[in-house]
matplotlib code that plots the C-alpha trace (Angstrom):
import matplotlib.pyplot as plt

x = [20.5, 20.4, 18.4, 15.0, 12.9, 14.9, 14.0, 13.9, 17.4, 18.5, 21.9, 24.6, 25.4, 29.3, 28.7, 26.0, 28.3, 30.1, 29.6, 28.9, 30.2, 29.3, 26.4, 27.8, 24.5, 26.3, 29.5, 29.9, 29.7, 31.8, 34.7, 34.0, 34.2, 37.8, 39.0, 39.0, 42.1, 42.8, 45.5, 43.3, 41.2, 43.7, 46.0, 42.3, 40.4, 42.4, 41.5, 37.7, 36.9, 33.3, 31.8, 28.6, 27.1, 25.4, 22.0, 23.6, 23.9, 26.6, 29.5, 31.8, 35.2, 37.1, 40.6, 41.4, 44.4, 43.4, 43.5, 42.2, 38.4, 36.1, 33.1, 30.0, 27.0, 23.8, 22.0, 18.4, 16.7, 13.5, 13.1, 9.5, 7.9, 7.2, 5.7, 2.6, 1.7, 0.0, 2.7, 5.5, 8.1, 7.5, 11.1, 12.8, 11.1, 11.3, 15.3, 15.6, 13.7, 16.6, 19.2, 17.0, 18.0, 18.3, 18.7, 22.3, 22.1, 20.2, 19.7, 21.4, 24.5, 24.6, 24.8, 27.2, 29.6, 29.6, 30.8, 33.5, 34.5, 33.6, 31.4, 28.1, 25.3, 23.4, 20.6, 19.1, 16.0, 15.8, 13.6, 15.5, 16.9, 17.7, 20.7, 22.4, 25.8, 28.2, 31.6, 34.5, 38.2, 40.1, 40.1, 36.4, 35.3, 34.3, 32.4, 30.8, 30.2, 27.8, 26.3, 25.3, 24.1, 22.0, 19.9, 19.2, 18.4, 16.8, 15.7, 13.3, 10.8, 10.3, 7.1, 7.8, 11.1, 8.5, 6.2, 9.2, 10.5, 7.2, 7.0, 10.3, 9.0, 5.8, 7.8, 10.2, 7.0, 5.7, 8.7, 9.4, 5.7, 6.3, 9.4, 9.7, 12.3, 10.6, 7.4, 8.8, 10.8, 7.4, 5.2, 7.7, 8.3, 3.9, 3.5, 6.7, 6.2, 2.7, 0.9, 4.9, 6.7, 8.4, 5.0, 6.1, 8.1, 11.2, 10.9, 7.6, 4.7, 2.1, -0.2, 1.4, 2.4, -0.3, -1.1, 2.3, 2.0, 4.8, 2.9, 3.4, 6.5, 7.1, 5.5, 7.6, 10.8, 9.5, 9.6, 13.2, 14.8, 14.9, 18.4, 17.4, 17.0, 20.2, 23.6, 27.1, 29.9, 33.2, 35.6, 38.9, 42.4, 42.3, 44.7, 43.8, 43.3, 41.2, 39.3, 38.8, 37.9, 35.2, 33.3, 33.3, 32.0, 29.6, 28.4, 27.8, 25.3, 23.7, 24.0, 20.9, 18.3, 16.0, 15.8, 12.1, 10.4, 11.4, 11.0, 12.5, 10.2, 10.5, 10.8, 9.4, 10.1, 9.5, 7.5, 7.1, 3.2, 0.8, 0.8, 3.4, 2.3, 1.7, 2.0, 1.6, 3.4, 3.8, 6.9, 8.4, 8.6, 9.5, 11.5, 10.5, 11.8, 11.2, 12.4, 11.8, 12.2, 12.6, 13.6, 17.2, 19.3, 19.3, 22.3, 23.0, 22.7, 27.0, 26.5, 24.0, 24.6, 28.5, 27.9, 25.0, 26.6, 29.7, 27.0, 25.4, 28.5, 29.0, 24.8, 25.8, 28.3, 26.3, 23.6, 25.6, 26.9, 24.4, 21.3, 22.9, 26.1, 24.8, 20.9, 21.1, 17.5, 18.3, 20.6, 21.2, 20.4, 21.7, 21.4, 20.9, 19.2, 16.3, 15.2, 16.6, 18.1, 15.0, 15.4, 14.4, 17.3, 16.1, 17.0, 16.9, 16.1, 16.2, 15.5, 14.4, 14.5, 13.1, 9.7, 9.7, 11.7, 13.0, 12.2, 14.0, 16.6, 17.1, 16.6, 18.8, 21.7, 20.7, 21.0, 24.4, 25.6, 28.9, 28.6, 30.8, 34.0, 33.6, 32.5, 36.1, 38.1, 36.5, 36.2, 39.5, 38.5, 35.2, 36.2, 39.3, 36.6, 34.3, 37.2, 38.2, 35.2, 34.5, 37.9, 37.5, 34.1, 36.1, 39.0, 37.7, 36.5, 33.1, 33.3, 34.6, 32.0, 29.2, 30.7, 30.5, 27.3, 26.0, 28.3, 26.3, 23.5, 22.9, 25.7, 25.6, 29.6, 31.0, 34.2, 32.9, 33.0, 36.5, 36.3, 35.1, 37.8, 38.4, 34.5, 34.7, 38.5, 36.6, 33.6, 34.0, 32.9, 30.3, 29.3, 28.6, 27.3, 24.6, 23.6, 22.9, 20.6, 18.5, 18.1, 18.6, 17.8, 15.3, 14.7, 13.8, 16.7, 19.3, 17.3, 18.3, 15.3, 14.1, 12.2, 12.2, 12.8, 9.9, 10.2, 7.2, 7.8, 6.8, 6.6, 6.6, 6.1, 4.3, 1.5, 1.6, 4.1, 6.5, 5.4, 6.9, 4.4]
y = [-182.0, -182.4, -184.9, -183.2, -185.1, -185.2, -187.8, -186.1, -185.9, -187.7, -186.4, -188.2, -186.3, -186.7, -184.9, -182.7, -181.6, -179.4, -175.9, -177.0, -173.8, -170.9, -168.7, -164.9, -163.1, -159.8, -158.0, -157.9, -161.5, -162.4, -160.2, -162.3, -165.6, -164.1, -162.9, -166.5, -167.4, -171.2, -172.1, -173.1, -170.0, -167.8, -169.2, -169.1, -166.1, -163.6, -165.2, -163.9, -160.7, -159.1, -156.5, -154.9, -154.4, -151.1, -152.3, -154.0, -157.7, -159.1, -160.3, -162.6, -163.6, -167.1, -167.3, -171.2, -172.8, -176.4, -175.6, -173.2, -174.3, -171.2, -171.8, -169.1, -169.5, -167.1, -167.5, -166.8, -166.1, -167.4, -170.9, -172.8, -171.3, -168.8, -171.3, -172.7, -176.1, -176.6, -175.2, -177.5, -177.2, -173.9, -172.8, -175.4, -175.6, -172.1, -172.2, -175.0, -172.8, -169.9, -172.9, -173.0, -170.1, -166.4, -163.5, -163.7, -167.6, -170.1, -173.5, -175.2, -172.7, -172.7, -176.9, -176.7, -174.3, -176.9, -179.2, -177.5, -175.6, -178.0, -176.0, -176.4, -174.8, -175.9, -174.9, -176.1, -175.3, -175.6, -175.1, -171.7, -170.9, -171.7, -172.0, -171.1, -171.1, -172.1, -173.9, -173.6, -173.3, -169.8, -169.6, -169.3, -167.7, -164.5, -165.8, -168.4, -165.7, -163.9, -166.6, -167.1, -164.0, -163.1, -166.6, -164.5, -161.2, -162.0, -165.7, -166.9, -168.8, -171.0, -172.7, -175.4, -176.1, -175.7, -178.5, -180.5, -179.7, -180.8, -183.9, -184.9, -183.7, -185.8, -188.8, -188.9, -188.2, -191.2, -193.4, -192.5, -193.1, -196.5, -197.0, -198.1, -195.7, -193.1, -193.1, -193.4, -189.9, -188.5, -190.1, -188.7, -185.5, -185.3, -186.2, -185.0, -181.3, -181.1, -177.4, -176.3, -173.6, -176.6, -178.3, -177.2, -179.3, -178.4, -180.4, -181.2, -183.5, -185.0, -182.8, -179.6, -180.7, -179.3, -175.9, -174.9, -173.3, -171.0, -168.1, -169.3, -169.3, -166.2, -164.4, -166.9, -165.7, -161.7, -162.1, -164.0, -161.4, -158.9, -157.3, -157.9, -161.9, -162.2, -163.1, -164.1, -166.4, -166.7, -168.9, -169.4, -168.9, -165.2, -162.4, -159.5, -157.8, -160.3, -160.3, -156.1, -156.9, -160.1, -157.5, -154.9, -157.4, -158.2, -154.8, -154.0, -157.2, -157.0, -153.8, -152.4, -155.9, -153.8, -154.1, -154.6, -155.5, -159.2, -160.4, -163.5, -166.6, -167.3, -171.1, -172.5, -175.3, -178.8, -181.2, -185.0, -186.3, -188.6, -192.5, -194.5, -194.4, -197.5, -197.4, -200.6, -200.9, -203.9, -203.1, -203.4, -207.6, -209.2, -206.1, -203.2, -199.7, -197.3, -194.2, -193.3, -189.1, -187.5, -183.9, -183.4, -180.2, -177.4, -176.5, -173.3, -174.7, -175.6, -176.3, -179.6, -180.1, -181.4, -183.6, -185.2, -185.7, -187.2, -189.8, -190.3, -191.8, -194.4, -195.3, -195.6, -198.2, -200.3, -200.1, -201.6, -204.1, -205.4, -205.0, -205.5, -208.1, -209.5, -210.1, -209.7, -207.8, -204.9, -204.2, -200.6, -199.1, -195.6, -192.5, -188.5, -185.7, -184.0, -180.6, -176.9, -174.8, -176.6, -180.3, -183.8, -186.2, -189.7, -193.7, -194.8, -198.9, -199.8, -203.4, -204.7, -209.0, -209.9, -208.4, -209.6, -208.0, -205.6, -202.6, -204.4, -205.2, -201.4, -200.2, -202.8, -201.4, -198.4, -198.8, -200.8, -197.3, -197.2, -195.5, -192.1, -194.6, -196.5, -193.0, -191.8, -194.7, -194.4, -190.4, -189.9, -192.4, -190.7, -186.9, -188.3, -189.6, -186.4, -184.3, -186.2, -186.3, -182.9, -182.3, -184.5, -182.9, -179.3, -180.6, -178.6, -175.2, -176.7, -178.3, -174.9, -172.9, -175.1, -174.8, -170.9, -170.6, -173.0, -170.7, -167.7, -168.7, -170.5, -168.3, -165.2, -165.3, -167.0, -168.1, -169.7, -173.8, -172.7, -173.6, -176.8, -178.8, -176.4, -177.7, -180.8, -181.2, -179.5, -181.5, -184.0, -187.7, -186.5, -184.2, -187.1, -189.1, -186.6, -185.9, -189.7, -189.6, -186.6, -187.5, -191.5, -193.5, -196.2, -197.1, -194.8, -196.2, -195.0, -191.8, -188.3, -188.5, -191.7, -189.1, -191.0, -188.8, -190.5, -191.4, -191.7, -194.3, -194.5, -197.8, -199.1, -202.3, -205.1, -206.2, -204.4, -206.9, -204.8, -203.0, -200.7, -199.9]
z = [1.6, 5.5, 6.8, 7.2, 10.5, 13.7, 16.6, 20.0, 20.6, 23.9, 24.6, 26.3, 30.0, 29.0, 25.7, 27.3, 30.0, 27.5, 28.9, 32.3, 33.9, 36.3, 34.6, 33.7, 32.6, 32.4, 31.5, 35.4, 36.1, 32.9, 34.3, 37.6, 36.0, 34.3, 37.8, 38.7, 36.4, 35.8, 33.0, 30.9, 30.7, 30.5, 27.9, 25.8, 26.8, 24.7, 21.7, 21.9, 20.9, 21.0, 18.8, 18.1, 14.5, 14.1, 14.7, 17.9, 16.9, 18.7, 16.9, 18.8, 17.0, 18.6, 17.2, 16.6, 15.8, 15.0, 10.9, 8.0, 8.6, 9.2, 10.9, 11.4, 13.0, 12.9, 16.5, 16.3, 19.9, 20.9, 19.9, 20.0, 22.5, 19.6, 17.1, 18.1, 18.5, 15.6, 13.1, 15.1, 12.9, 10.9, 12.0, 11.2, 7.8, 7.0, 7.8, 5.7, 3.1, 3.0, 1.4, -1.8, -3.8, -3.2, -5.5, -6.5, -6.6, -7.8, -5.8, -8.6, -8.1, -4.5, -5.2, -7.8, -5.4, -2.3, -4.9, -6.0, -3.2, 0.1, 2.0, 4.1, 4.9, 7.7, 10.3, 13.6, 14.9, 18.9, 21.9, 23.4, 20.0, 16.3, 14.2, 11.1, 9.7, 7.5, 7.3, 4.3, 4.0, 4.5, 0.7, -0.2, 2.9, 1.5, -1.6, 0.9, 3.7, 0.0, -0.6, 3.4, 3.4, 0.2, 1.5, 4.4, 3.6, -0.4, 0.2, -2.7, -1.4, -4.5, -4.5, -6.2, -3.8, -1.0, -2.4, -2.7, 0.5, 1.8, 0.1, 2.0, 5.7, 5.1, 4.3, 7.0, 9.5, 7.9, 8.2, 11.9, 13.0, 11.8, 13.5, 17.3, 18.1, 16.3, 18.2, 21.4, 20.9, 19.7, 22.2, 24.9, 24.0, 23.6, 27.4, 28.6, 27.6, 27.4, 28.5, 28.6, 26.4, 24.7, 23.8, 20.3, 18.6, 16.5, 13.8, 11.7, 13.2, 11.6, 13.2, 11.7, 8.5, 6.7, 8.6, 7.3, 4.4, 2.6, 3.5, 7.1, 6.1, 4.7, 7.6, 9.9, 8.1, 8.9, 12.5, 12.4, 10.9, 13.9, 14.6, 18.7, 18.2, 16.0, 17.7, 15.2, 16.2, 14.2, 14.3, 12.5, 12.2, 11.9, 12.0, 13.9, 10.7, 8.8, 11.7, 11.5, 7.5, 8.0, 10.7, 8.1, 5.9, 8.3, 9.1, 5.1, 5.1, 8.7, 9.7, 8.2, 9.7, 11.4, 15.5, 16.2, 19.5, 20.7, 24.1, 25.4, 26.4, 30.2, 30.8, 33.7, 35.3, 34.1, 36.3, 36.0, 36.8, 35.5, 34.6, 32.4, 28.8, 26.3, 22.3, 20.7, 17.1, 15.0, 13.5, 17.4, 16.7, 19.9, 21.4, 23.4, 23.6, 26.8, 27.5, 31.5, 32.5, 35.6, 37.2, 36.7, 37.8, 35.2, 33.2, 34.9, 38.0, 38.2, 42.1, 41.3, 37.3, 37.6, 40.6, 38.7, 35.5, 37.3, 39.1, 35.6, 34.0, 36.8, 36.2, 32.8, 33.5, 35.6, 33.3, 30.5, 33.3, 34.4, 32.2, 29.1, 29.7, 32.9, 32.1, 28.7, 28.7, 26.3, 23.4, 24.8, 27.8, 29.0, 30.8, 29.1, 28.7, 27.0, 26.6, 26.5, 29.1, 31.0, 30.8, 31.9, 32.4, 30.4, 31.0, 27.6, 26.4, 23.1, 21.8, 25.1, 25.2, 28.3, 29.2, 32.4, 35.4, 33.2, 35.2, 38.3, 36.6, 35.7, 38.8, 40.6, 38.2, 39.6, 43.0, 42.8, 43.2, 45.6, 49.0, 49.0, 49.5, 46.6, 44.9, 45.8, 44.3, 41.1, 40.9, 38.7, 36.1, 35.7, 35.8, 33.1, 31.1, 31.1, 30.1, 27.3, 25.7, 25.8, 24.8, 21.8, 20.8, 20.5, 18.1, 15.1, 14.3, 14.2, 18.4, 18.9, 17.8, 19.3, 22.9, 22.1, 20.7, 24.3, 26.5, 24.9, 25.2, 28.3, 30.2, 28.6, 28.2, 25.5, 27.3, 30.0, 28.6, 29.6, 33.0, 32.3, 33.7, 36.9, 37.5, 37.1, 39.1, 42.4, 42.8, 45.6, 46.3, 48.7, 46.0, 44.1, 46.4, 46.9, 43.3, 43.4, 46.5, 45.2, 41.4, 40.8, 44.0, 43.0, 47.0, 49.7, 52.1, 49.1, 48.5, 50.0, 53.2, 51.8, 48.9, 45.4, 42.4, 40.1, 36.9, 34.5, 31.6, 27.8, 26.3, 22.7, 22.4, 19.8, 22.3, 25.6, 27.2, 28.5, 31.7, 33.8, 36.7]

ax = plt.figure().add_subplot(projection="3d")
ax.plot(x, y, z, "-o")
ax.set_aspect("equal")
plt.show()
């Protein structure tokens, strides 16, 4: 069983820079991005193939290499800015729901077959979209591919799995309410996106956890199961045959999900405004934990988003410099990213020591930042460091298929993570440079015309000791 409660997830910007690329929203500006050649794209373009069910899901095939491991994933559009507030959650819950048991198999089967046969079944519930998928070995992909399936289209809805599924959401709620890092990630993601589509949260709060019933999520899993909010992605080591039989196979189960009326949320903009926040927790002890967001580039935005990812790694270093070894005021402190194709970029403490000047400290790291010189001498270190990381995440079929599924749905073409590196090799120093001035300058002599980005903070802490204003 996958662990059920999620904390708000505050990505890394090396890792989050995966599919930081040119958008191409249409056929049009995919061939556009393909015109542009690069090495690197072309030796790996011809190795995706696109297809359209009969209903007109989208079916897009990666050919991959790196061993027999097939990976699938079911994209479900939409996200929760469909679920309202009060049922935070219902998505996530009602995906986790299809694993126990369909018609052909039992929950106890479907157990004893990972067993035997190493397979997983996983989902993801998100703020622009959910997921679901699978991952085996060539061997058992089409008895796994059944099994996937038949909890799709005849999930049983067992109410006695729902009660125990319930039992576990409530638990974990209750276990990170009563943990500092826990109720910091709720607290902020409660202020941060409050009166915004992504007020709803993916995962189950305490709030929600008892307006979601399984008739919620029954009715939930109707409006999921819309042949215009479903997208596939496929990869493996495929001939171009077994790829011709696996979307035949595909066609018999999918084919035939019903296309009914779905239109996509729009997503404004996020804003930062109001006062820091305070929680007070016993369970904090002596530390404190603080996570401070401000307005960040979006991820479509390739002009802004690599420079200020590139500028985020050297904050990251100072950070660890000279709050952490130099001060020793925090255990961690670091710089990411929260939020959908909208998002909030997020300096992160955890287990804070020295209450006092702590915020100084921070933003002296912060504004240790080099001029555009010093930018330049370290520039190959950084860009080096970006690419192997996001290098390393694709290894498997698994990385693969996550940098599709991101490329789809944030770009519209699934090849684009492949210009990555050409990205990330053009921006400039100054590029940098600038990135800094408009998004992390803590002073308005460093700041792009001496305009602070703010930063509103949320603070757990034991007794209030740890300020930030």
């Amino acid at each position: 069983m996958k662990k059920i409660f999620r904390y708000m997830k505050i990505v890394s910007l090396a890792v989050m820079m995966t599919v930081t690329v040119i958008s191409c929203a249409s056929n049009s500006g995919a061939k556009s991005a393909r015109s542009q050649g690069g090495s690197y794209y072309e030796s790996n373009a011809a190795d995706f193939t696109t297809v359209s069910l009969s209903n007109g899901i989208p079916v897009v095939f990666k050919k991959n290499g790196t061993g027999k491991i097939y990976v699938l994933k079911m994209i479900i559009d939409g996200g929760t800015p469909l679920v309202p507030v009060s049922k935070s959650g219902l998505e996530d819950v009602t995906l986790e729901m299809l694993q126990y048991g369909s018609e052909k198999y039992s929950y106890s089967d479907i157990q004893r077959l990972k067993y035997e046969q190493s397979f997983s079944i996983s989902s993801a519930a998100g703020y622009d979209y959910s997921t679901y998928g699978f991952r085996c070995i060539e061997k058992y992909v089409d008895g796994v591919l059944d099994i996937f399936a038949d909890s799709i289209l005849h999930p049983l809805f067992n109410a006695e799995d729902f009660d125990k599924v319930k039992t576990e959401y409530a638990e974990e709620v209750q276990r990170t309410l009563t943990d500092p890092s826990g109720l910091l990630s709720e607290t902020m993601r409660a202020v941060a996106f409050k009166n915004h589509p992504y007020e709803s949260n993916p995962s189950v709060t305490e709030q929600s956890l008892d307006a979601i019933t399984l008739q919620e999520v029954k009715a939930h899993y109707q409006t999921l199961l819309n042949a215009n909010r479903l997208k596939l992605v496929v990869v493996g080591d495929f001939s171009d045959d077994g790829q011709k039989k696996l979307a035949e196979k595909l066609e018999q189960m999918f084919g035939s999900i019903e296309a009914k009326p779905f239109e996509k949320p729009t997503i404004p903009a996020l804003t930062v405004s109001g006062k820091n926040v305070y929680k007070q927790l016993e369970q904090a002890g002596d530390s404190g934990y603080a996570f401070g967001y401000y307005a960040c580039p979006d991820r479509t935005n390739a002009a802004e988003y690599v420079p200020y990812a590139l500028a985020s790694m050297f904050i990251q270093d100072e950070l660890f410099a000279q709050v952490r070894e130099k001060q020793g005021a925090v255990y961690s402190a670091g710089n990411g990213i929260v939020g959908g194709i909208k998002m909030f970029g997020v300096i992160s403490v955890y287990r804070a020591s020295k209450p006092e000047n702590l915020r100084q400290y921070i933003y002296d790291a912060i504004d240790s930042f080099p001029d555009e010189r010093g930018v330049q001498e370290k520039l190959d270190h950084y860009k080096n460091k970006y690419i192997t990381t996001v290098f390393s995440s694709a290894q498997d079929a698994n990385g693969v298929a996550g940098n599709v599924v991101s490329s789809l749905q944030n770009y519209g073409d699934p090849t684009a993570y492949l210009h990555r590196t050409e990205q990330i090799q053009a921006t400039t120093a100054a590029q940098v440079y600038v990135a800094y001035q408009k998004y992390f300058a803590r002073t308005a002599l460093r700041a792009a015309n001496g305009s602070v980005n703010p930063i509103r903070w949320v603070v757990v802490d034991k007794n209030g000791r740890y300020k930030f204003d």
